[in-house]
Each structure stands twice: as C-alpha cells, then as structure tokens.
N, C-alpha and C positions, 0 to 999 in steps of 0.2 A: 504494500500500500504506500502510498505518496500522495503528498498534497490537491486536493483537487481531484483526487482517483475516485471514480464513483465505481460502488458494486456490483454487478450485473443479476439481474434478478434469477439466473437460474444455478448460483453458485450455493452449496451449504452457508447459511447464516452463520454460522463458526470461522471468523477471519481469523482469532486469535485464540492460543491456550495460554493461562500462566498454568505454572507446576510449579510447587515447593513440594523441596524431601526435607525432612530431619533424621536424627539418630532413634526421635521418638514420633511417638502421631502429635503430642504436644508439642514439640517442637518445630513440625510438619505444618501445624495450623499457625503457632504464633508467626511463622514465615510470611505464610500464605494470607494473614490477616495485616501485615509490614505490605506485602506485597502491593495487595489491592487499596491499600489506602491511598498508597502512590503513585495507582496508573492514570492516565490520564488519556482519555481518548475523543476526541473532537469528532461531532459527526452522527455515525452511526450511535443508537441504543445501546448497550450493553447489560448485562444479566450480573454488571459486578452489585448493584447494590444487594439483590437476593441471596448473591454467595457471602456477602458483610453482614447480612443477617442471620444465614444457617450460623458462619461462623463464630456470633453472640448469642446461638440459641444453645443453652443450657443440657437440653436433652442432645444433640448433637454432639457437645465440647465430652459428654460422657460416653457417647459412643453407643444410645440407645436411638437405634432407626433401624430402618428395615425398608421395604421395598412400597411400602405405602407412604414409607415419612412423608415425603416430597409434595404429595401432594396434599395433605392433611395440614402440616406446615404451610402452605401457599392458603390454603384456606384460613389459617388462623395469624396469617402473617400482615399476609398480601390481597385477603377476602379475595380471592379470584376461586372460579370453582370451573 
C-alpha cells in the first residue's frame, strides 16, 4: 500500500496482520496491546479497536473462550448481532 492507493473491491478485506509472540500468552498480549495502541492507519476501517477490547476483556486476559466467544462478546461489547 502507498499513499493514494485505493483497494480494489475484489481483494480479501485483510490488507494487514500484526503478530506479537512472547515467552508467555501474557507476554504475547501485553505486546500485542503496545502494538495496537501505536498503529496508525489512515483510510480504510480497521477491526483494531475490537481487538483493544477482547484485549481488556477480563474473561479473554484469562483464557476463558471458546468458539462462540466472538460472537456473544460482539453482542455485549459492540451490540451488533
């Protein structure tokens, strides 16, 4: 991507990933929470502030989720259903 670069509408919505590793999953997230406070992206939407909120969700930091979290959380985060 470059300034001025528009998207083309038939590309995957995912321009970008970040990835943080650590030595632990706590360490992995405190990364990944440095990460995202810092990005900055002009432009397009992005889906960082959803991930700055699993990251301060409580039951998440513990490592209680499961394959419905995601969307139960959206609904009691983000009211979207």
């Amino acid at each position: 991507m470059y300034s001025g670069y528009e998207i083309p509408p038939y590309y995957d919505s995912m321009i970008g990933k970040i990835i943080a590793r650590g030595k632990t999953r706590a360490e992995a997230l405190t990364r990944m929470s440095r990460a995202l406070a810092e990005f900055k992206m002009v432009g397009p939407s992005t889906t960082v502030p959803v991930a700055q909120a699993l990251l301060a969700d409580a039951r998440f930091l513990r490592g209680e989720y499961n394959t419905a979290f995601l969307e139960q959380f959206m609904n009691d985060v983000f009211w979207v259903s």
